[in-house]
C-alpha positions as CSV (number, residue, x, y, z in Angstrom):
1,X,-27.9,-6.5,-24.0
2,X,-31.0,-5.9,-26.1
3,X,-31.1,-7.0,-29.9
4,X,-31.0,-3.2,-30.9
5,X,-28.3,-2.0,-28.4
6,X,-25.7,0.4,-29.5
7,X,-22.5,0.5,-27.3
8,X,-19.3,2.9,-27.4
9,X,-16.6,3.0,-25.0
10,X,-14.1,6.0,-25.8
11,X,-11.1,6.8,-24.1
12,X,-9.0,9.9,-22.8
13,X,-9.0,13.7,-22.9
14,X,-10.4,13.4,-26.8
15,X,-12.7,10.8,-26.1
16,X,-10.9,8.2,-28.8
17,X,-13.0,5.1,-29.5
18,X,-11.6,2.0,-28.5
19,X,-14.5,-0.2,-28.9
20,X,-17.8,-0.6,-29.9
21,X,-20.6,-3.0,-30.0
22,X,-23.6,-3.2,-32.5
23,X,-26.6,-5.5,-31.7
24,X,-28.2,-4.6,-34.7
25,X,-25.4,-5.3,-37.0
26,X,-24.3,-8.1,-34.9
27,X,-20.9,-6.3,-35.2
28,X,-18.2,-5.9,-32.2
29,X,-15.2,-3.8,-33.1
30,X,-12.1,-3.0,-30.8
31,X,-9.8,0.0,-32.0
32,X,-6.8,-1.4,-30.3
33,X,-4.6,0.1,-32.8
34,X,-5.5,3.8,-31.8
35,X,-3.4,6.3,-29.8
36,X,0.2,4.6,-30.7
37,X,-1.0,0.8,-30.0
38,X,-1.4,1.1,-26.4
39,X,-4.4,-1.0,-26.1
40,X,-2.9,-3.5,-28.5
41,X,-4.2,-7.3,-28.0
42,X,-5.1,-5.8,-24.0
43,X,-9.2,-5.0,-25.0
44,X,-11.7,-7.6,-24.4
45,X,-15.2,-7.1,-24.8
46,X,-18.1,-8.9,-23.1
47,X,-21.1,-9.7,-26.1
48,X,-23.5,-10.7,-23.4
49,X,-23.4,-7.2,-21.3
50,X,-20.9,-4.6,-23.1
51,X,-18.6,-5.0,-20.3
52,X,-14.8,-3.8,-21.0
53,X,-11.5,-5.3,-19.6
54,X,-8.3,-4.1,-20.4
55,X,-5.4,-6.9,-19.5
56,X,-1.8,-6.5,-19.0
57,X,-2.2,-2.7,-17.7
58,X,0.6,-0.3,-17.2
59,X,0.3,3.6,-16.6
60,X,-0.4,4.7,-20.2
61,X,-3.7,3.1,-19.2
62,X,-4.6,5.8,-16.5
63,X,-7.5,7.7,-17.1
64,X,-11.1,8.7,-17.8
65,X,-13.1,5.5,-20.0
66,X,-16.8,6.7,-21.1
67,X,-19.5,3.8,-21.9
68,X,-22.4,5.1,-23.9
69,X,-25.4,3.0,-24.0
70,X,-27.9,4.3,-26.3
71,X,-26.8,7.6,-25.7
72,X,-26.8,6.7,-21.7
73,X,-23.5,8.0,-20.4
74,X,-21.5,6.3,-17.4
75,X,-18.1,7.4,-16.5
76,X,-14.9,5.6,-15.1
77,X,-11.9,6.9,-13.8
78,X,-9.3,3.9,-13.8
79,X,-5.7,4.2,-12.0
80,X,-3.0,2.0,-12.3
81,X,-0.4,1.8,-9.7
82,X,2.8,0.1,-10.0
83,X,3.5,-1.2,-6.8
84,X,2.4,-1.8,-3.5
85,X,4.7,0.1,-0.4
86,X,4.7,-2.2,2.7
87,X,5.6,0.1,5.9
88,X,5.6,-1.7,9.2
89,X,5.0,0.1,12.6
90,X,4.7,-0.5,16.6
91,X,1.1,-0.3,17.8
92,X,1.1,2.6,20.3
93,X,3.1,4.6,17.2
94,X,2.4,6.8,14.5
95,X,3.0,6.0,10.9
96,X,3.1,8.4,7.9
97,X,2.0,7.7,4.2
98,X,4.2,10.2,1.9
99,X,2.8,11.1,-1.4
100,X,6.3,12.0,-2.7
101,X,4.8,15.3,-4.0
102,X,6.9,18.4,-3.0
103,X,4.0,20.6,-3.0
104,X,-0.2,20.3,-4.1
105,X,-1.2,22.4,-7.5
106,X,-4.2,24.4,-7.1
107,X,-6.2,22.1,-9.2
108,X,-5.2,18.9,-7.1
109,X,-7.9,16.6,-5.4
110,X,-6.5,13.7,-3.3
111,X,-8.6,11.1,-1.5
112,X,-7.2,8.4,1.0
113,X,-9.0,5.2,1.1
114,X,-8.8,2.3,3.4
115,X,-9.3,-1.3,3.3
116,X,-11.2,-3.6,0.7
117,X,-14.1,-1.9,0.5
118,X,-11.7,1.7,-0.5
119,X,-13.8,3.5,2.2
120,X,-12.8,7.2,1.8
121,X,-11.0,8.6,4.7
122,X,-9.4,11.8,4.0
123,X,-10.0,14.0,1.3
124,X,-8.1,17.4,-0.2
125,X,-9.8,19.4,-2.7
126,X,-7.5,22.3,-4.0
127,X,-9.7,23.8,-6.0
128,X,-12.3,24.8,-3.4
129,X,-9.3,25.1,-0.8
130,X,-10.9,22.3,1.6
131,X,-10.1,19.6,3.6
132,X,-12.0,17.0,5.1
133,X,-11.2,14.2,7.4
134,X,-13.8,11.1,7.6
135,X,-12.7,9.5,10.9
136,X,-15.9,8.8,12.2
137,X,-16.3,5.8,9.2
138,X,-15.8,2.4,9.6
139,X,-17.0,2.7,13.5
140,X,-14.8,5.3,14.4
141,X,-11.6,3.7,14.1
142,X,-9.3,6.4,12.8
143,X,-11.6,9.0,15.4
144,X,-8.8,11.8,16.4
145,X,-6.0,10.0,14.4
146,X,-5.8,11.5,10.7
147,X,-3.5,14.1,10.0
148,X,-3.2,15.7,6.6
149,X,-0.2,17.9,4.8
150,X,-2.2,20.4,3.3
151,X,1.2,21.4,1.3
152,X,1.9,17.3,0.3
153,X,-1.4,15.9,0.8
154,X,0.4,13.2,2.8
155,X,-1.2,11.1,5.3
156,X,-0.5,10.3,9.0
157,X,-2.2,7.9,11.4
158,X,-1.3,8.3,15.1
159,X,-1.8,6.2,18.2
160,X,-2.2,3.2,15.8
161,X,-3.9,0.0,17.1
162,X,-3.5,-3.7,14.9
163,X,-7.1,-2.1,13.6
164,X,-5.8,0.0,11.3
165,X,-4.0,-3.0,10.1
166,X,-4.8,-2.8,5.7
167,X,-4.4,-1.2,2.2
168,X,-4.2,2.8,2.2
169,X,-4.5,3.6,-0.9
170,X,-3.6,7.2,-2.9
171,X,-5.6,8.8,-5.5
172,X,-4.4,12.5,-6.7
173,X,-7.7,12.5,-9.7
174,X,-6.5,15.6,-11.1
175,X,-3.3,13.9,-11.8
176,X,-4.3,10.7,-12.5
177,X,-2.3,8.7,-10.1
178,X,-2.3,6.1,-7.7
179,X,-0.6,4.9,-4.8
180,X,-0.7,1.5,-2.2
181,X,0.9,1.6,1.0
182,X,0.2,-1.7,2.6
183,X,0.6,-1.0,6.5
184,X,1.2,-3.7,9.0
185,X,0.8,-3.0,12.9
186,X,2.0,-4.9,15.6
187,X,2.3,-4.9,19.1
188,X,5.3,-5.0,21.9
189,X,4.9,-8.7,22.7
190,X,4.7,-9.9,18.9
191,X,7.4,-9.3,16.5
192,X,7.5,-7.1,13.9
193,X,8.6,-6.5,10.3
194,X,11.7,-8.3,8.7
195,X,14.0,-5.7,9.4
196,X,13.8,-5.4,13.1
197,X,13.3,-9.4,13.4
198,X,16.4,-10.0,11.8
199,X,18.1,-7.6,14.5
200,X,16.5,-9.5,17.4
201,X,17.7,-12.8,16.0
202,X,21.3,-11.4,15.9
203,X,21.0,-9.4,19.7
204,X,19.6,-12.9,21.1
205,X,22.8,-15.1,19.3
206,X,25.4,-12.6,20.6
207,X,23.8,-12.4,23.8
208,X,23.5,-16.2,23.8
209,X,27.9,-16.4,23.2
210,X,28.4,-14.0,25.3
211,X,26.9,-16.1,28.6
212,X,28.4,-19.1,27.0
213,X,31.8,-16.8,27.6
214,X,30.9,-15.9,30.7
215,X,29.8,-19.2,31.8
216,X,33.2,-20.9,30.6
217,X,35.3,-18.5,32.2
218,X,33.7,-19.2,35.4
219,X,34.6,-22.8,35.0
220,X,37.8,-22.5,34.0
221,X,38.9,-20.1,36.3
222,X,36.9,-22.0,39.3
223,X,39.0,-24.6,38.4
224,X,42.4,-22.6,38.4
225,X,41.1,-21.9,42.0
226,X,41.3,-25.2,43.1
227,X,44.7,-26.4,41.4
228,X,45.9,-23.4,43.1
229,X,44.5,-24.2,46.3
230,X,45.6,-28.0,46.2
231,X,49.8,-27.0,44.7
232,X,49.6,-24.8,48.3
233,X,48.2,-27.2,50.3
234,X,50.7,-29.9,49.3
235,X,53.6,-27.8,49.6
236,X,52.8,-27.3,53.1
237,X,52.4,-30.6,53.6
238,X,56.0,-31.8,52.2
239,X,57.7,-28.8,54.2
């Protein structure tokens, strides 16, 4: 920052100030205290470069932050998700990523990203009644594999290969919400999530007692056989 830099960052719908910095003055100020106390001790501000960082998040936090430099405007739309979905499918399969909406408002935009770079893969904008499917990204992985709900904006991803292995993640802007579904592939010869392992483990130890069964009644009655076999041969023998 320059010695005569003026910054702002503001917050929400009404634009609230929740910090600003004043070269000239020397003078940083963070309005933690405004809109109920839900930036309370969670605003830090960098001195060097004006740079924001809100700790501890939680949803309340969702939303549109505006830095003014000078008058220069930049914009930043942050989400906060609460958890990360893990869904586990067979390669060769098709896996679906539910937004959990019923139905898409008119004013809706969703975007599906991928991976750690968020590369946007699928996109539905409401308000000019499009849809958009980017499967040609990222070397044409997902090429003839994205489906979209236009009436949920949920996601499906067929004929999946360990490629599509990753973080999907959920945006719905209009709303301000975010979702991660962490999606793990694997194939027929490796095993696959917890669930289904578990159930192998159990199929394999039942199978494993039931030749140990088998195997023991073959002995045993083998061995009835012969004790039969020797009581009639000695009976002949004494007659």
């Amino acid at each position: 920052m320059k010695d005569d830099d003026l910054i702002l960052w503001r917050f929400g719908d009404e634009n609230t100030v929740i910090a600003v910095i004043n070269k000239r003055a020397d003078r940083i100020t963070v309005y933690d205290d405004v809109l109920d106390g839900r930036f309370r001790d969670r605003l830090k501000l960098d001195n060097q470069t004006g740079s924001l960082t809100i700790t501890n998040t939680r949803a309340e936090h969702d939303g549109g932050y505006i830095l003014l430099i000078n008058g220069e405007m930049k914009i930043f739309g942050l989400f906060v998700f609460d958890e990360v979905k893990s869904v586990s499918v067979k390669e060769g399969d098709s896996v679906s990523l539910n937004s959990d909406l019923t139905e898409m408002k008119d004013d809706d935009v969703i975007l599906w990203r991928f991976g750690d770079e968020n590369t946007v893969i699928a996109v539905i904008n409401k308000p000019n009644d499009r849809i958009t499917v980017y499967d040609d990204v990222l070397d044409g992985r997902f090429r003839d594999r994205l489906k979209l709900d236009n009436q949920t904006g949920s996601l499906t991803i067929t004929n999946t290969t360990t490629e599509h292995d990753g973080d999907y993640q959920l945006m719905i802007t209009r709303r301000l919400s975010s979702k991660v579904f962490r999606v793990s592939v694997y194939d027929s010869v490796h095993c696959c999530g917890p669930t289904e392992a578990v159930i192998r483990l159990v199929l394999s130890a039942l199978v494993g007692v039931a030749t140990v069964i088998i195997v023991v009644y073959e002995i045993r009655s083998r061995r009835a056989e012969r004790d039969q076999a020797h009581i009639q041969t000695s009976g002949s023998i004494e007659i």
